[in-house]
N, C-alpha and C positions, 0 to 999 in steps of 0.2 A: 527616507532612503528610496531611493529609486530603483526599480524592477527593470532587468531588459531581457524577456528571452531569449533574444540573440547569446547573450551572455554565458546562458545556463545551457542550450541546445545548440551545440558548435555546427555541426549538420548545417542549420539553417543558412549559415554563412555561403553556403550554396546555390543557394534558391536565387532563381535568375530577380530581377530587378522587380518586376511586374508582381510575382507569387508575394517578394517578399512584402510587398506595398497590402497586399490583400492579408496577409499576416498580420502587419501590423493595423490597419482598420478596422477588422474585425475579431478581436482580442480583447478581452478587458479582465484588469487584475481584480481576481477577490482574494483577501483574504481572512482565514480563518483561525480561530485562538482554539490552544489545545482543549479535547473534548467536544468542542464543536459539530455536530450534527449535518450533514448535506442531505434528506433524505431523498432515494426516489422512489416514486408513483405510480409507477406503473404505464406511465405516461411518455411520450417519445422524447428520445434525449434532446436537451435543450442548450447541450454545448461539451465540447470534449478539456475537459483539465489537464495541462501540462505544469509540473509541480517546479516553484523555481525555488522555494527553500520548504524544511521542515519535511513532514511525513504523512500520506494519508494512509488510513489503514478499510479498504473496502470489507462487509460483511454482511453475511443474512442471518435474521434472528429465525430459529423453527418455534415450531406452534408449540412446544413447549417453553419457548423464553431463551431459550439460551442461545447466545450469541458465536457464530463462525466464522472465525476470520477466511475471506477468501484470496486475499494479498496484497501485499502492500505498498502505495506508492512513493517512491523516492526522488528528490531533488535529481531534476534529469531527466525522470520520467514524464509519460504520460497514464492517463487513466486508459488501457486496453478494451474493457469492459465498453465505457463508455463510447470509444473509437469503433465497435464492431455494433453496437446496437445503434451505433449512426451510419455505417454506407451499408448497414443491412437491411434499416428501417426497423428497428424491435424495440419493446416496451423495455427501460429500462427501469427494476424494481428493488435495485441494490441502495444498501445507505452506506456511505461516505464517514467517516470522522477524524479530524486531526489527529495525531498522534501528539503532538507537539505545536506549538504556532505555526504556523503556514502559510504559505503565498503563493496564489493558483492563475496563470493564464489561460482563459477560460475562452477557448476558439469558437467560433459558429459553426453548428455545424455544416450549411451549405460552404464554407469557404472551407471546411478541412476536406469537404467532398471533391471540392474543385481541386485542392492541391493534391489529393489522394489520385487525383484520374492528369493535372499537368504534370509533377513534379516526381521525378523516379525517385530522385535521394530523399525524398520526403517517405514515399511511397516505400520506398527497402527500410525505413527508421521505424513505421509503423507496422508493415511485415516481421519486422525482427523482435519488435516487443510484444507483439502478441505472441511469435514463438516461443520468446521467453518465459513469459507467463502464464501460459500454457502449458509449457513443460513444468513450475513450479505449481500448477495445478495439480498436475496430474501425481507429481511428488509426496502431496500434500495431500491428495485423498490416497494413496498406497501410505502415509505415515498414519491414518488416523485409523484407519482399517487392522495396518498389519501389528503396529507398535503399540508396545505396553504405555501404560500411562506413566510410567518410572522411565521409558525411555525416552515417550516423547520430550520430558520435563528436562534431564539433560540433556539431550539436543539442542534443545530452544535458549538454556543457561548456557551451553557452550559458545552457541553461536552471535549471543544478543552478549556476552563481556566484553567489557572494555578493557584497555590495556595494563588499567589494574585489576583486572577479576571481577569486576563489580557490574552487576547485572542493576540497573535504576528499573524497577517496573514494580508494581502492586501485584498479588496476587490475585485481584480480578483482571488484570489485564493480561497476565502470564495465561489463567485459563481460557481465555478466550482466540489467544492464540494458537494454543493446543487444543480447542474443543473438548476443555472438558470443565467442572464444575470448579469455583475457589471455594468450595469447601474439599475435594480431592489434593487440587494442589497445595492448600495449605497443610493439608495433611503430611502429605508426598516429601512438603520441604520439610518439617518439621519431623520427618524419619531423618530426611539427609543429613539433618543439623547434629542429630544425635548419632549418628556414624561419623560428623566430624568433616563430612565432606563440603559443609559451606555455613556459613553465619546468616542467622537472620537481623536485617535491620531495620530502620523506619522508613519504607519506601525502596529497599535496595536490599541485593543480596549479593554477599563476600562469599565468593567460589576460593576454598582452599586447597582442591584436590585437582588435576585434572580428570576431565566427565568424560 
């Protein structure tokens, strides 16, 4: 199967002739199967990922072990994080992991510099998503602060069902979404089960109530 950014980021269909030639030169597809690891180093970034299927989900582990999701990249996107620790020059020491298989156009970063300082519509796509994500930062450290761990857990069940109620995620991966332990949210669901408000299954959980 063949990969085309063009495809995935409509935008680009703007970029005059020249930008897009350097687009496409200095690009190359990785991809990665779910669970998959990208770690980084602490070391200067080495290339910006724009996501053309699946999911990546950036986070930092604290010196206790436990894992923080900081947010997540979606088919469409690009990595923020890694855009800003490139035309800033900053060590970039966040780790990367699939969500799901994955397919990444992985830009240089001198050539996203160069399009960042020719190309405005490049320029407002990358402005807009750090906005974004930024404001779902900032979302995201007033949920973990202000919200009960009963609330965050329904939030994150509301928001992650599909069209039949059914939430596909492990409960290590649930807590690590919500920062908190899968020994709490196992717990958490296993209150909800017995008030009748969701089913647990192998890998999945049946939301029967509205959260």
């Amino acid at each position: 199967m063949g990969y085309d950014i063009f495809d995935v980021f409509g935008f680009l269909s703007e970029l005059d002739g020249a930008d897009k030639q350097t687009l496409k030169e200095h690009s190359v597809i990785k991809k990665m199967s779910k669970g998959q690891l990208m770690l980084g180093d602490n070391s200067r970034c080495a290339g910006i990922p724009f996501v053309l299927s699946g999911s990546i989900r950036l986070f930092r582990t604290s010196e206790g072990g436990k894992d923080i999701t900081i947010y997540k990249v979606e088919a469409g996107e690009l990595c923020v994080l890694a855009a800003v620790c490139s035309f800033a020059n900053l060590e970039y020491d966040f780790t990367a992991e699939a969500s799901e298989d994955s397919v990444l156009s992985v830009l240089s970063v001198e050539s996203f510099n160069h399009l960042i300082k020719q190309s405005l519509v490049f320029r407002e796509f990358v402005f807009s998503s750090i906005a974004d994500k930024l404001i779902m930062a900032l979302n995201a450290i007033e949920f973990l602060n202000f919200d009960s761990i009963e609330s965050r857990l329904k939030n994150y069940l509301g928001t992650a069902a599909d069209e039949k109620n059914v939430v596909a995620a492990t409960h290590e991966a649930i807590a690590k979404d919500i920062g908190s332990s899968r020994e709490v949210v196992s717990r958490k669901l296993k209150e909800l089960e017995n008030q009748g408000v969701l089913e647990l299954q192998r890998g999945k959980i049946k939301i029967n109530e509205v959260l």
